[in-house]
N, C-alpha and C positions, 0 to 999 in steps of 0.2 A: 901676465898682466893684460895684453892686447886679446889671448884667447877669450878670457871670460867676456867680455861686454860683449863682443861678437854673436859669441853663446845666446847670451841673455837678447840680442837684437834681432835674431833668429827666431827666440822662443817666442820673443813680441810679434813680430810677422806674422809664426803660424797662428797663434791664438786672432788674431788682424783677420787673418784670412777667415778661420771660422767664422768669425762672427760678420764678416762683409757679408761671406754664404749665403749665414740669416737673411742678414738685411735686402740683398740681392735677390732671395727669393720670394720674399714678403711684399717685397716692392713691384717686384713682377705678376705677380697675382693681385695685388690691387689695381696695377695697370689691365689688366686682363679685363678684371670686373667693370674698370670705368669705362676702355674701349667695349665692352659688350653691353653698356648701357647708354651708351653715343650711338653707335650705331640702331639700340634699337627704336630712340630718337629720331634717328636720321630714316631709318625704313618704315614707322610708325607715325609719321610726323601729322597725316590726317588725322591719326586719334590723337597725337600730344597736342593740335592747334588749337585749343583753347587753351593752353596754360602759358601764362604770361612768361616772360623772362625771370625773373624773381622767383615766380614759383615752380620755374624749370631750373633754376640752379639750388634752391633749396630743394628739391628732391633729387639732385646730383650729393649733395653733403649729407642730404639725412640716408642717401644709398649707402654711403661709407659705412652707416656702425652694420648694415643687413652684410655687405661685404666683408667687413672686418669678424662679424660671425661667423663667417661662413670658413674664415682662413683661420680664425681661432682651432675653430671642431676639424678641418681635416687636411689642415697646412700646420700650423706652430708646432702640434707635438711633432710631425717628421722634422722643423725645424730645430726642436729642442734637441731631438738625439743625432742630430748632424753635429750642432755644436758640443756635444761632450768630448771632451780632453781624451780619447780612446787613440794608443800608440797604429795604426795603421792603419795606412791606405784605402784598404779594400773598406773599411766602416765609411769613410768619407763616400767615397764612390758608391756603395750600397745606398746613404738617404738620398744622395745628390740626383742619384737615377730613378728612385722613387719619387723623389720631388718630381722633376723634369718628365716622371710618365704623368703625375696626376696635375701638372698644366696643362699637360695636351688633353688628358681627359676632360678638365672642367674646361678646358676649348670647346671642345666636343659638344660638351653638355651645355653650356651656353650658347653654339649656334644650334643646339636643335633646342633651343627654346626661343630664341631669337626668330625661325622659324616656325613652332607652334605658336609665339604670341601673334605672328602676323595672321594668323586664320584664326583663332579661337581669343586675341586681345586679353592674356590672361597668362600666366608665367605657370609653367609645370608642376605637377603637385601628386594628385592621387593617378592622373595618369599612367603613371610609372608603374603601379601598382599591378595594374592588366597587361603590361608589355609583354610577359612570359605567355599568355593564351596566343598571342600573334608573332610569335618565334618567327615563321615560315615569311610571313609576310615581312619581319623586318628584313632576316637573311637577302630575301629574293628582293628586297630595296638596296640594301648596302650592297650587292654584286651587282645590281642592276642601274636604274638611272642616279643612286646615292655612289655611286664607284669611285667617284672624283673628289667624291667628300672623303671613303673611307681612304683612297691613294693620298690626299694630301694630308692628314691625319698621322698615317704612318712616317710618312717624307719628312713632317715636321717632329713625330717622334726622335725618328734618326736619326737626323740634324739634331736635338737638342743632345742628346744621347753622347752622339760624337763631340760636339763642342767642350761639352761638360767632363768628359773626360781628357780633351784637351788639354783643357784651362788645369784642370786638377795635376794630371802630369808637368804641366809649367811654372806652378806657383805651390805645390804642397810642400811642407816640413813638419817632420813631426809636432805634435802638437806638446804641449806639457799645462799641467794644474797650475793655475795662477791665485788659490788659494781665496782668500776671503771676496777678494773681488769679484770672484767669477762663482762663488756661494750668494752674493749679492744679485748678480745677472739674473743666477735660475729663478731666484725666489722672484724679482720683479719680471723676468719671464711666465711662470708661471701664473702670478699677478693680472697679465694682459692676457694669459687665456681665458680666464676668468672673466675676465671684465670685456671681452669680445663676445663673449656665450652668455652671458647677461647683458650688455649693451649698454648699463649705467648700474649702478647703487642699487638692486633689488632682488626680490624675493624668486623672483620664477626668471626665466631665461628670455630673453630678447624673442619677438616669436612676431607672426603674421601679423595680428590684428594692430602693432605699435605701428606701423607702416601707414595704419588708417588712422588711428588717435593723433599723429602728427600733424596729417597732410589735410590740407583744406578743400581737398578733393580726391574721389577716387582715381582719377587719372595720375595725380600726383602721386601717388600711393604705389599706383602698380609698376612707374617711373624708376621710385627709390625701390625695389624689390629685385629681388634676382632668383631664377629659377633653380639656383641649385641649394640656394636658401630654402627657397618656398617649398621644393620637392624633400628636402632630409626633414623640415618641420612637418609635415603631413603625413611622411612612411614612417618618419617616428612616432604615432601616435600622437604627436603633439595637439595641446588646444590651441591649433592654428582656426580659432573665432571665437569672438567674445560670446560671455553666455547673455540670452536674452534673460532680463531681471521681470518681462511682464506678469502677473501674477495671475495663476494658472489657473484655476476657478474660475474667473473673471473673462479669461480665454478661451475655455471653452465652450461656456457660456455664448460669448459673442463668436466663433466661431458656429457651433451649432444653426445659429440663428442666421447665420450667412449661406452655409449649405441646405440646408433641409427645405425642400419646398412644400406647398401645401398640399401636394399629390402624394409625400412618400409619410410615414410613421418610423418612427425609432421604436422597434420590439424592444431594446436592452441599454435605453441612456443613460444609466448611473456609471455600467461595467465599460460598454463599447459605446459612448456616446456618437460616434460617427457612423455606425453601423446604422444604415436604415431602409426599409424595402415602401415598393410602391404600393400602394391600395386600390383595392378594386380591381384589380389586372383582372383582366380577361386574354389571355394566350392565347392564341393562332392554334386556329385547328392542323393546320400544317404550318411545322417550322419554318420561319425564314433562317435562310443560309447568311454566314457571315462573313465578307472580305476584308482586310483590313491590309492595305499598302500603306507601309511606313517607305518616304521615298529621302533618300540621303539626300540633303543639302538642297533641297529646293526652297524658292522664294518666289514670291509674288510677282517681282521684278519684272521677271521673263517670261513670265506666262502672258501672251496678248490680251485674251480675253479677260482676262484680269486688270492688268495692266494699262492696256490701252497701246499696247505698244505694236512695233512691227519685228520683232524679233525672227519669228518664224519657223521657231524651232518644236512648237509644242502644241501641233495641230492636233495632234490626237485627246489632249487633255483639255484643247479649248473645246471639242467636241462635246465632251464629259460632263465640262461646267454649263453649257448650254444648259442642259437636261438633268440640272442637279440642284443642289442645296450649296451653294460655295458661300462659305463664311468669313468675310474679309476683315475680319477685326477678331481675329486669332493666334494665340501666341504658343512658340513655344516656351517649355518649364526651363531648359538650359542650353547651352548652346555645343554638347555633346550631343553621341547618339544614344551612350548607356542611361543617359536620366528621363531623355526625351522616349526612348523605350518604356524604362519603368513607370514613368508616367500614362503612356497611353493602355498599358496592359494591365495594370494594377491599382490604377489612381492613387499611386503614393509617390510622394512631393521628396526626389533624391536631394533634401537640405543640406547643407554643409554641415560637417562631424556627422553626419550618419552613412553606418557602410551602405554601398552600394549593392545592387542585385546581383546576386554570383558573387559577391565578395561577403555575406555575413546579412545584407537584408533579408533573405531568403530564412533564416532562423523568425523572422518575425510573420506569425500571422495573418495574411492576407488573402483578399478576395482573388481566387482564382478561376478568373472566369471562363479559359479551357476546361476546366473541371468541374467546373456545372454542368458546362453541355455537354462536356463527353456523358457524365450522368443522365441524361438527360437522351441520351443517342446519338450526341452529335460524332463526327470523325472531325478530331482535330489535329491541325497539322500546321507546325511552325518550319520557314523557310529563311535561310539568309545567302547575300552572294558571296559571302566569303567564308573562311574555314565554318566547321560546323562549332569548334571550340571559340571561336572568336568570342574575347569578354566574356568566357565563360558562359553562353547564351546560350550551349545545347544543354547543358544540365539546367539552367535557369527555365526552359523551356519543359523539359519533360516536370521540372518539380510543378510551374504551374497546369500541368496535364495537361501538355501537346503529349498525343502517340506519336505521331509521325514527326524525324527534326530531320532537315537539308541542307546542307552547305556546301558551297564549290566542291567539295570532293566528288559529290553525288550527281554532279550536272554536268552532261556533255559536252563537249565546245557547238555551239554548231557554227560556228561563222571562222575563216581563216583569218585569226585577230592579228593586226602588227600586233602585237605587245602584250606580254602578258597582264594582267589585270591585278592587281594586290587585294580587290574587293571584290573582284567578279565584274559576270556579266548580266545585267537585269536579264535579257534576252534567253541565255539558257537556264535563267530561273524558270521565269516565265514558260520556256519551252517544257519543261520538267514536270510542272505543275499544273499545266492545263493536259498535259497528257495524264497524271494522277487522278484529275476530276474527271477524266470522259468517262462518261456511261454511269456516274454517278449516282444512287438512288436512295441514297439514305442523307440528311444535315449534316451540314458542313461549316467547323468554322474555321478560315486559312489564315494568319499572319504571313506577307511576305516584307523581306526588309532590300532593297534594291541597296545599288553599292556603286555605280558606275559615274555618278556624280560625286563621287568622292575624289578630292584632290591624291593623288598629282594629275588625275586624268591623263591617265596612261596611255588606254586602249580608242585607239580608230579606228572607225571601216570608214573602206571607197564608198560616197557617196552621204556619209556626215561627216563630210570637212565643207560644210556651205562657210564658216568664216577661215581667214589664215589662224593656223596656229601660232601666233606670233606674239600673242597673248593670254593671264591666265584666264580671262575674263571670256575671251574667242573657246579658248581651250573647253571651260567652263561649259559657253553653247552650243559648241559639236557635241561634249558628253551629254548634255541636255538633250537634245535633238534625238540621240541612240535611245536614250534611256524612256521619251516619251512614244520613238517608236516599238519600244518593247512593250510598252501599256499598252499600246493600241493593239498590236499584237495578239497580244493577253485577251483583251474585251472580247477582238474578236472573234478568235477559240471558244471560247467560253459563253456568247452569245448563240450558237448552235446547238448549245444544250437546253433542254426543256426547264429546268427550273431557271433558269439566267435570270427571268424578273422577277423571281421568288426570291433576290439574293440580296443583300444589302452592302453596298458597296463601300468602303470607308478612305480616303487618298490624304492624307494627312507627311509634312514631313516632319525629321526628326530634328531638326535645328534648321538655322538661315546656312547663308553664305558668307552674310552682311554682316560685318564685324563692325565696321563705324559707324558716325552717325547717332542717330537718338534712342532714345531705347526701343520706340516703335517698330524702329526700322531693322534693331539689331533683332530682334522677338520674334518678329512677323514672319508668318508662316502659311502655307497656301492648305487651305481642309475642306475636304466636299462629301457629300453625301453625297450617292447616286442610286437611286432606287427607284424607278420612274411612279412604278406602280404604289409606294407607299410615302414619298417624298417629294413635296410640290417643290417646281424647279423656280429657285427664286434667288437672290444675292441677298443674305444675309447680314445685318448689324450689329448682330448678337455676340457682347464678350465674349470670349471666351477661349479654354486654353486647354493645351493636353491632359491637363488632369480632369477634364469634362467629359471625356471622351468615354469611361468605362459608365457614368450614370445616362450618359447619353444612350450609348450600347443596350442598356439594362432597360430602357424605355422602347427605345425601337422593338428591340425582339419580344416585347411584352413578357419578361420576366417578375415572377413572383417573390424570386429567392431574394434573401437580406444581400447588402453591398456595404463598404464601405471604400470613400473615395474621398478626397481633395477638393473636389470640384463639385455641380450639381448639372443635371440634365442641358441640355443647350437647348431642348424641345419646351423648356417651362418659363413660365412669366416674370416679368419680374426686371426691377432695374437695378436693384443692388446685387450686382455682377462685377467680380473683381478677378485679375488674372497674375496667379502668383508668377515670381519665376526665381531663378540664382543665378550666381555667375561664380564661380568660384570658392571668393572671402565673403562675398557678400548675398542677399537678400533684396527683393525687390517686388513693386504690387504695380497694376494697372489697372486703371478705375477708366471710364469712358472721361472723366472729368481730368485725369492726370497720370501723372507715373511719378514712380520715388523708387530709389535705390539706396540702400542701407547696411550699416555695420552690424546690429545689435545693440550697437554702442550708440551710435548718431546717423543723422538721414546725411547722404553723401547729393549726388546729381538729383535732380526732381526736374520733372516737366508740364507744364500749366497747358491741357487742350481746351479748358474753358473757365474763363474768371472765378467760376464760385471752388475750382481747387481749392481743398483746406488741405494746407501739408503736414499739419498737427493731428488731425482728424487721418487721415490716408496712413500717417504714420506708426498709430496708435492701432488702427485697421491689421496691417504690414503684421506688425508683433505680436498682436491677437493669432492670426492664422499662425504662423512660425513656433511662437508655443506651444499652442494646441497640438499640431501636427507632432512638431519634433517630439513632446513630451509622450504623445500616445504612441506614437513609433519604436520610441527606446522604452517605454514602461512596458511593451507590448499588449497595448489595452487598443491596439488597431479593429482588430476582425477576431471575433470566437470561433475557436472549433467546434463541429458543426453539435458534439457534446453540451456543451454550452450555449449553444443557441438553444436548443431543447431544451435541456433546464433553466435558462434563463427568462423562457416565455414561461412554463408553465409555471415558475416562480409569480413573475408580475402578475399571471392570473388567477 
């Protein structure tokens, strides 16, 4: 009589303890996600101070269903088959240490996103997608200055590990079936996965762009978001952004009429409406050479002569600007290096939902302007400071016809660096490539991509530590300081050869620094021409933005061949100049008169630099270009093979 209730009090306990399990581990990964979205409040707090209290705790509640999805898809089901009625031990211990690995994992993953939102102001997503091209460079970070990260990772692995099996040896008893009740559980289990992976009542699954449809602001938005959300919607495929509804006729149309200046003709407007070459060109009895330094993470900020400041670190580049063409109201297209690349080499606008270069753009038709001029006789030759596979950019590179491709493997050390460098050093690019050009005698066109102002700003030499390293901002201007002495370097190599003012110089960088702040400030980007002999040396007010840069190119060198681009000459008239750019989810234009930032769905931040901003009109503008572009991008109606351009003139004539 007294054994059975016993029994039965026991079989209540273990079934108690399963489902606490649940509960207990459900409870801990919401805690996870909240503390990972506190702190990035609390470390991010310059970009959250505009948002009031009210709409800093409503983007704490609306974070919960972006959380609650995230633990639906790859916490509940381990939680479901912890709680089955299964007679042994080792099945409990089996999910419970799976659990307990993939909290420390989404630990992990949430402070390296915690970390990339603090420089890039945007939660992880297609990033993840090129981490396999930079194997080398993560490894040699995780053993290197990340060691403390990956030691405590592990420590708290093995602490949860041990506890867990603890607790389980102190409290387990076999489990047993409790029948209809616990047929009741799974289905309203099941129930909440559902309804976690859809986020309310509907047809498609809870996903990016509802972040934005909620929130009355983009800051709000990226608040309630969490990177391990935003990253599984993105590598899933997913439509993480709404579709633009602009009606596409209508868009290219005003598109068209925004690019095409009165100097160039469309040979082929029906097929490749953006494709258009210059008139009248008259070519250079002799080639000019073509340089183009794309420089990591530069900003206007720093540079004195720009600036106004006394920094002191970038005398070789105020040199440059002296006797150049510097154009102080130029933006970048993204605030990576891979779109900011594809923009200046290709004039295609890296939109959001379209793949990237090296990742699937490369399938689409485009102007390859290594590949003219190598046709053409030039010797082209792309460089970068880091691996040669980095973001897939040495295949990217020979597809748009560099012969020659560089990367840290192929470059010497010359200097005894403390520390190894994860992106290189400008200096033995630079050393590399001015020894490749001596004695030169045939055109030339070089891409080099520098890397030493890339955070975490590793590598020092004696003699640029003029600030303490005591900060990242100090850190930032020693690496500055090396990196502009590499230029100088560079100029002045290359100034001893016979053609040096035959060359056309291009110093552009690939994104800011400046992550807060206005959109101005986050865009802005320092760009010179330097070509004494062909380019009057003047400080420029002229829009304009990375994707300008290949019809600008196509001018300078007095090219004949058709182009298509994004952008339109920086050398042509004209005051309807707009500068697109992205940020991630969203879309955004820059008129001299304003800036707007957008969903597809609705305008988010806008900025008024003069009264007559129409934010209807700017807006309407925004969606026109976005259309247009994305539509001709993914229809692949971008650029004709060169088959097609043949038939398609001698059609129209």
């Amino acid at each position: 009589m007294i054994y059975r209730p016993i029994k039965l009090a026991r079989r209540s306990a273990a079934l108690q303890l399963r489902f606490k399990s649940a509960i207990f581990f459900i409870l801990m990964f919401f805690a996870l996600f909240s503390f990972a979205r506190l702190l990035l409040l609390c470390f991010n707090y310059s970009f959250f101070d505009k948002l009031s209290f009210g709409q800093t705790a409503l983007a704490f509640l609306s974070g919960l269903r972006f959380d609650f999805a995230a633990i639906a898809i790859f916490v509940l089901p381990l939680v479901f088959m912890l709680s089955l009625p299964v007679r042994s031990i080792k099945w409990i211990k089996f999910w419970s240490f799976l659990l307990s690995a993939e909290f420390v994992l989404f630990g992990a993953l949430l402070c390296a996103d915690l970390i990339y939102f603090g420089y890039v102001k945007r939660h992880m997503g297609e990033e993840l997608l090129s981490l396999g091209n930079d194997f080398s460079f993560i490894v040699g970070y995780a053993f290197g200055p990340g060691l403390w990260i990956l030691t405590a990772l592990i420590l708290a692995l093995l602490f949860m590990l041990w506890s867990v099996n603890l607790i389980i040896k102190m409290f387990y008893q076999e489990p047993s079936f409790r029948g209809g009740k616990e047929i009741a559980y799974y289905i309203v289990f099941i129930a909440l996965i559902l309804f976690g992976i859809y986020g309310k009542a509907r047809r498609t699954p809870l996903n990016i762009p509802d972040a934005y449809r909620t929130a009355d602001s983009g800051m709000a938005a990226d608040l309630a978001l969490n990177g391990i959300f935003t990253s599984y919607r993105v590598i899933s495929q997913g439509d993480y952004m709404a579709e633009n509804e602009k009606d596409l006729l209508l868009s290219i149309e005003e598109t068209v009429e925004n690019v095409l200046t009165e100097r160039e003709e469309a040979p082929m407007p029906y097929q490749y409406p953006l494709m258009r070459s210059l008139k009248d060109i008259r070519p250079y009895k002799t080639p000019l050479n073509l340089v183009i330094v794309a420089m990591e993470s530069w900003v206007p900020n720093y540079i004195d002569s720009v600036a106004g400041t006394e920094y002191g670190v970038t005398p070789n580049f105020d040199k440059l600007v002296k006797y150049g063409d510097y154009f102080s109201n130029f933006y970048a297209f993204e605030l990576r290096s891979l779109p900011g690349i594809t923009a200046i080499l290709t004039g295609i606008p890296a939109l959001p939902k379209l793949p990237k270069l090296g990742y699937g753009l490369e399938k689409t038709a485009m102007t390859k302007l290594p590949q003219i001029l190598k046709e053409k006789g030039y010797r082209t030759i792309f460089a970068q400071t880091s691996q040669r596979s980095s973001f897939n950019l040495d295949k990217s590179a020979a597809m748009l016809g560099f012969e020659e491709v560089y990367g840290m493997q192929d470059m010497p050390k010359q200097f005894n660096y403390a520390k190894a460098e994860g992106y290189g050093y400008d200096y033995d690019m630079f050393s590399l490539l001015s020894e490749k050009l001596k004695g030169e005698t045939k055109p030339f066109f070089l891409f080099a991509f520098t890397g030493i102002t890339h955070t975490p700003y590793l590598g020092y030499l004696e003699g640029f530590d003029k600030y303490p390293n005591t900060t990242e901002e100090n850190k930032y201007l020693n690496s500055l300081m090396f990196a502009d002495y590499s230029i100088g370097y560079f100029m002045d190599e290359l100034r001893k050869e016979p053609w040096f003012y035959d060359t056309i110089f291009i110093f552009v960088a690939d994104h800011t620094f400046n992550r807060n702040g206005t959109i101005k400030e986050k865009y802005n980007i320092p760009f010179l021409i330097y070509a004494p002999r062909y380019v009057k040396a003047q400080r420029s007010e002229t829009l304009g933005s990375q994707l300008d840069i290949l019809p600008t190119v196509f001018e300078l060198l007095r090219l004949p061949e058709p182009y298509s681009a994004a952008g339109k000459s920086l050398l042509s008239e004209g005051e309807n100049r707009k500068a697109l750019f992205a940020d991630g989810y969203t879309i955004g234009i820059i008129q001299p008169d304003g800036a707007l930032r957008h969903t597809r769905e609705k305008a988010l931040e806008q900025e008024k630099y003069s009264p007559s901003f129409d934010k209807d009109a700017a807006e309407q503008a925004l969606l026109s270009l976005d259309k247009a572009f994305f539509t001709l991008i993914k229809e692949n109606r971008w650029y004709p093979s060169k088959e097609e351009q043949n038939d398609g003139s001698e059609a129209e004539n």
